[in-house]
C-alpha positions in Angstrom: 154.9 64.1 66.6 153.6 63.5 70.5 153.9 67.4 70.9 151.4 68.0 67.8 148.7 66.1 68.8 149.1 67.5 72.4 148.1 70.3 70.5 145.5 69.3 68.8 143.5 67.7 71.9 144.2 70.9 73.6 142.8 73.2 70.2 140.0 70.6 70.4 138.9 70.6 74.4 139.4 74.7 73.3 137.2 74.5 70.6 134.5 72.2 72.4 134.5 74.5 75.2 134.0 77.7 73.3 130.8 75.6 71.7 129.2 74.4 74.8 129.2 78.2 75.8 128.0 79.4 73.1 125.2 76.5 73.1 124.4 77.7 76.7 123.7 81.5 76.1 121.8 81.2 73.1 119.8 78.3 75.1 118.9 80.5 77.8 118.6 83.6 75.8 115.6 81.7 74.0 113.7 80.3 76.8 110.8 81.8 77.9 110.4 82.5 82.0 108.3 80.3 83.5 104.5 80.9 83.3 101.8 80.8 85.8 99.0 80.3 83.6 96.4 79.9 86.2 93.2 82.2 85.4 92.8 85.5 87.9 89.0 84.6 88.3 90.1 81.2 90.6 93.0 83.2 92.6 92.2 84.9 95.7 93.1 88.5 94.2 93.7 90.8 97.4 96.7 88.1 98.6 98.2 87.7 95.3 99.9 89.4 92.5 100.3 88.1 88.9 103.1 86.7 88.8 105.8 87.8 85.7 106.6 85.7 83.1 108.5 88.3 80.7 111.2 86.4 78.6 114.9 86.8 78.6 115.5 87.0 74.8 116.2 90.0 72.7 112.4 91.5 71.7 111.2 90.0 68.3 108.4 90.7 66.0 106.3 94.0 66.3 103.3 94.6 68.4 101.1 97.1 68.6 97.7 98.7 69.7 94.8 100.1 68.0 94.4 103.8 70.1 90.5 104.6 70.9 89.0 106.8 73.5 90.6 109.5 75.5 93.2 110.1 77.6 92.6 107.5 80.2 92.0 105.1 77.7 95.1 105.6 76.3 96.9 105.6 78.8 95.7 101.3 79.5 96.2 100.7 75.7 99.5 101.7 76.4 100.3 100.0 79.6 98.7 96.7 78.3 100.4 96.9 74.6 103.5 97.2 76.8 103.0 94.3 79.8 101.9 92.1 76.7 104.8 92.6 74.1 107.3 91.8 77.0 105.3 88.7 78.2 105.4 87.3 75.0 108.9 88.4 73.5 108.1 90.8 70.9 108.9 94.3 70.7 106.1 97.2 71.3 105.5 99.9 68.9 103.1 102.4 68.8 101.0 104.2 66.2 101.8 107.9 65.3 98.0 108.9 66.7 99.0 107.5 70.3 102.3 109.4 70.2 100.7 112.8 69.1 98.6 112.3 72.3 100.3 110.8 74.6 103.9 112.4 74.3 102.5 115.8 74.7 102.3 115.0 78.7 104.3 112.2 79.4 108.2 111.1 78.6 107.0 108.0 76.7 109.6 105.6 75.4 108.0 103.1 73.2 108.9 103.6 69.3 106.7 104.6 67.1 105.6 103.1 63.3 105.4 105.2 60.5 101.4 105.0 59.6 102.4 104.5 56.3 104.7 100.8 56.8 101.6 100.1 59.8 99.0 100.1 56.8 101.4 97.8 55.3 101.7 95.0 57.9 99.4 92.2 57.9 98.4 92.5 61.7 96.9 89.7 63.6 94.0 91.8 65.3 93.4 90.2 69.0 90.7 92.3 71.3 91.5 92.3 74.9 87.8 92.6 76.2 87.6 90.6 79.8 88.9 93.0 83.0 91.3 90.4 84.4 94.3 88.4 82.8 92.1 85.4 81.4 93.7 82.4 80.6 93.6 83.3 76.8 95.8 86.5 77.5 98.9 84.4 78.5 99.7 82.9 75.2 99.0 85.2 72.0 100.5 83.5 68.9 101.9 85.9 66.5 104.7 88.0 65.2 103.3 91.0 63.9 99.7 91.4 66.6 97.4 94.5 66.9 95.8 94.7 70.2 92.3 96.3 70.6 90.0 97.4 73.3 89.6 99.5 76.5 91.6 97.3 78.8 92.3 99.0 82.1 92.9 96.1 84.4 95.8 96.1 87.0 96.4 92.6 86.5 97.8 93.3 83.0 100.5 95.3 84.1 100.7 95.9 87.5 103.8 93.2 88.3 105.6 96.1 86.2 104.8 98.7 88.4 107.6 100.5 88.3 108.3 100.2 84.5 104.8 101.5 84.1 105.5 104.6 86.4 108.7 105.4 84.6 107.0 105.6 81.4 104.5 107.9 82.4 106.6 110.3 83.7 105.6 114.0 83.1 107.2 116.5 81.3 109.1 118.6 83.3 107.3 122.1 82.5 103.8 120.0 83.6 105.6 119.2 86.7 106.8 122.6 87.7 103.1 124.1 86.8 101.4 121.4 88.5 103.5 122.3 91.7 103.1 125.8 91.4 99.5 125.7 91.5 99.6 123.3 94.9 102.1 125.5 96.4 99.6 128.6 96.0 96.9 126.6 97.5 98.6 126.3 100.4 100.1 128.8 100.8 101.3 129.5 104.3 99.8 126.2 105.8 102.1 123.4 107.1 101.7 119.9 107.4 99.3 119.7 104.5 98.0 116.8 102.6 96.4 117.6 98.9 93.6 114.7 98.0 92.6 115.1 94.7 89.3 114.7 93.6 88.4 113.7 90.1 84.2 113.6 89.5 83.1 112.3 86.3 79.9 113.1 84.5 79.5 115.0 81.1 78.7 112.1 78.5 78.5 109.6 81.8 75.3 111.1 83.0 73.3 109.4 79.9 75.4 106.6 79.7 75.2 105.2 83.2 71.6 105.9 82.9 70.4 104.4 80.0 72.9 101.7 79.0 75.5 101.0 81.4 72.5 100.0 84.1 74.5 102.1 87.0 74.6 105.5 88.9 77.4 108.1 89.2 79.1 109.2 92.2 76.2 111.5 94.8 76.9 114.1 97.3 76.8 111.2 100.3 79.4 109.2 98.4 81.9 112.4 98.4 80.6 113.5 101.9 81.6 110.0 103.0 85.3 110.0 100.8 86.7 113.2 102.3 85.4 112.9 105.7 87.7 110.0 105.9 90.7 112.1 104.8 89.5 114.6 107.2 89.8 112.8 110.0 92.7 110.9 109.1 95.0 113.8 108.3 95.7 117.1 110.0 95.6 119.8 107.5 94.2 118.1 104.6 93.4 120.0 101.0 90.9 118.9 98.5 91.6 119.6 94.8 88.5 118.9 92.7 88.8 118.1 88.9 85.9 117.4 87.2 84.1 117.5 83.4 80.8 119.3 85.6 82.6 121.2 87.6 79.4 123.5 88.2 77.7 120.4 89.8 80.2 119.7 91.8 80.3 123.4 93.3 76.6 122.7 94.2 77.1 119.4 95.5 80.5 119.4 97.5 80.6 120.9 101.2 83.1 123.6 101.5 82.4 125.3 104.2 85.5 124.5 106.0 87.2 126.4 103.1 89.4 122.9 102.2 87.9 122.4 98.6 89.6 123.9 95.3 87.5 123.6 92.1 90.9 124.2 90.0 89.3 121.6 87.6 88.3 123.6 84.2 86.3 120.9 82.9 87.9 121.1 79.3 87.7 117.6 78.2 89.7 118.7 75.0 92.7 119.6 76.7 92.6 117.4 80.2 96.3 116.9 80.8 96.3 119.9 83.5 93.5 118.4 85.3 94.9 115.0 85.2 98.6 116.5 86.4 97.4 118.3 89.4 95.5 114.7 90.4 99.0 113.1 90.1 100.8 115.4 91.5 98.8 115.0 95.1 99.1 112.7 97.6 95.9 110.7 97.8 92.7 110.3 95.5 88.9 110.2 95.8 87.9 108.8 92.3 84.4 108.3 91.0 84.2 106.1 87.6 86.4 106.4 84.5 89.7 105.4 83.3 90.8 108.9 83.8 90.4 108.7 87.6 91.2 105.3 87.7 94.7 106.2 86.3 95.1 109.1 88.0 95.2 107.2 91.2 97.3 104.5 89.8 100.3 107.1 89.0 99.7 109.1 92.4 100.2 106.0 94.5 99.0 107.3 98.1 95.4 106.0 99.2 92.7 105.9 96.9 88.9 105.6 97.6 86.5 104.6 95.0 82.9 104.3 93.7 82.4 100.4 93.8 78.7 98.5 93.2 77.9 101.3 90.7 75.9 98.9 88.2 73.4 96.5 88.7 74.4 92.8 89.3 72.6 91.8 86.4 74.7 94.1 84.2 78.0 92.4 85.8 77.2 89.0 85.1 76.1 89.7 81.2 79.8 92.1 81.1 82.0 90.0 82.7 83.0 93.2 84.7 85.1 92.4 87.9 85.6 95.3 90.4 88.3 93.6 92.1 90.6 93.3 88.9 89.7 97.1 87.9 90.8 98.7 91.3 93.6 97.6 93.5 93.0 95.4 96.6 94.5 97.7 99.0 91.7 100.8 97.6 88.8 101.4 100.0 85.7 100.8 97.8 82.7 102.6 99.0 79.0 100.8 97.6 76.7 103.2 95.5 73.5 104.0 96.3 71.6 102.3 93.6 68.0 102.6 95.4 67.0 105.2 92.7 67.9 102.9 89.8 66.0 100.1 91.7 63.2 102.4 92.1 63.1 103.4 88.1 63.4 99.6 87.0 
């Protein structure tokens, strides 16, 4: 009798034991990671990274994002649909529109909804309109939530870097083309660095004009960008993509014979343009999420137009250079005396 409830206390401590572990994992498996939920407009931005507060547990729910815009805005709805989901614990899908685009240059993982069961789903619609992680951004309630917007902030997604990078990747035929065509260019030169150049105008040249109280990127600014390449590197090589290329012909100095208009300015097809940018070492951007994420996935040194709009259009927009370009970019001001002038 003494040896059968020996064996019962033991089954029981056994039994307890296989309970408190089981309490345990499915405890920490449903926690969220701390959150920092301090807004990015008090933090001192150029010392400080947002700081991650993805969760441990298994992805629940269904987010996705409303695609709009071109390339480079696709590529933030994408990056920000993805930071967001794994913030908040939900898994990210995308819509079959985003895919069509997006997969036809890059190695995208996210899944993507049938159009048919998204047109189904009650989505929660939530716009992501500010250019820094608010304080609003940290806790979106909802299983099934349909972001919207042109969100192209690093503070979004930059504390996944590297996840970010990964999902971008090229195809491999884009890679191999892209590195043909910089091979040729230099040819039989050594020690070469390629800066690529990305000018945008087209639609911008009315825009910045007329409603967006702001300039576009002058001869002086790109003068100013590449003569700090040029004295910074030995044997540098400027490859200039652009949607006017024929103004940039006129307007860029090449009479050291270091400038390649390979740029073709076809805004319907721009992933060749924007694969060549990638694919260099450093970048000279103007405006646009298409340079602005061309410099993100080339890493290197990136210069930029900064102080392009009037203050009073900053205030009214809520636009924040510093949480659109990296601390560690080099900013260079636009001249904004002839907007001054015309107002």
């Amino acid at each position: 009798m003494g040896n059968i409830n020996i064996w019962k206390m033991i089954l029981f401590f056994k039994l307890l034991i296989i309970i408190s572990i089981s309490f345990w994992y499915n405890f920490e498996r449903r926690i969220t990671c701390a959150s920092t939920k301090q807004s990015l407009d008090t933090m001192n931005l150029k010392n400080r990274t947002p700081s991650i507060n993805d969760c441990a547990f298994e992805p629940t729910g269904m987010w996705t994002v409303e695609p709009s815009g071109r390339l480079g805005n696709l590529i933030g709805q994408y990056a920000t649909l993805y930071a967001f989901a794994k913030r908040h614990g939900h898994q990210a899908y995308i819509l079959p529109n985003m895919h069509s685009a997006l997969s036809k240059i890059f190695k995208i993982k996210l899944p993507v909804i049938n159009q048919e069961v998204a047109n189904r789903i009650p989505w929660k619609n939530f716009g992501i309109y500010k250019s820094w992680m608010a304080e609003e951004y940290y806790n979106i309630p909802g299983e099934f939530v349909k972001l919207s917007g042109y969100p192209c902030s690093w503070t979004f997604y930059h504390h996944l870097r590297e996840e970010i990078l990964k999902e971008f990747t090229f195809h491999d035929f884009i890679r191999e083309e892209s590195n043909a065509y910089l091979a040729d260019i230099r040819g039989n030169k050594t020690n070469t660095t390629f800066i690529g150049i990305h000018v945008r105008r087209g639609d911008y040249v009315d825009i910045m004009r007329n409603s967006k109280k702001g300039v576009l990127a002058d001869k002086e600014y790109l003068q100013k960008a590449m003569g700090y390449f040029r004295k910074k590197y030995k044997n540098p090589l400027f490859v200039v993509t652009s949607n006017g290329i024929d103004w940039c012909k006129s307007n860029i100095n090449n009479s050291l014979g270091d400038v390649y208009f390979l740029g073709d300015g076809n805004e319907g097809s721009p992933a060749r343009d924007f694969a060549l940018l990638v694919h260099c070492n450093h970048t000279i951007m103007t405006i646009g999420t298409f340079g602005l994420f061309a410099a993100y996935l080339t890493g290197g040194e990136t210069i930029y137009l900064t102080n392009y709009t009037l203050p009073d259009f900053r205030r009214v927009t809520d636009f924040k250079y510093e949480t659109i370009y990296l601390p560690e970019w080099i900013g260079i001001p636009a001249d904004l005396a002839p907007l001054l002038k015309k107002d």
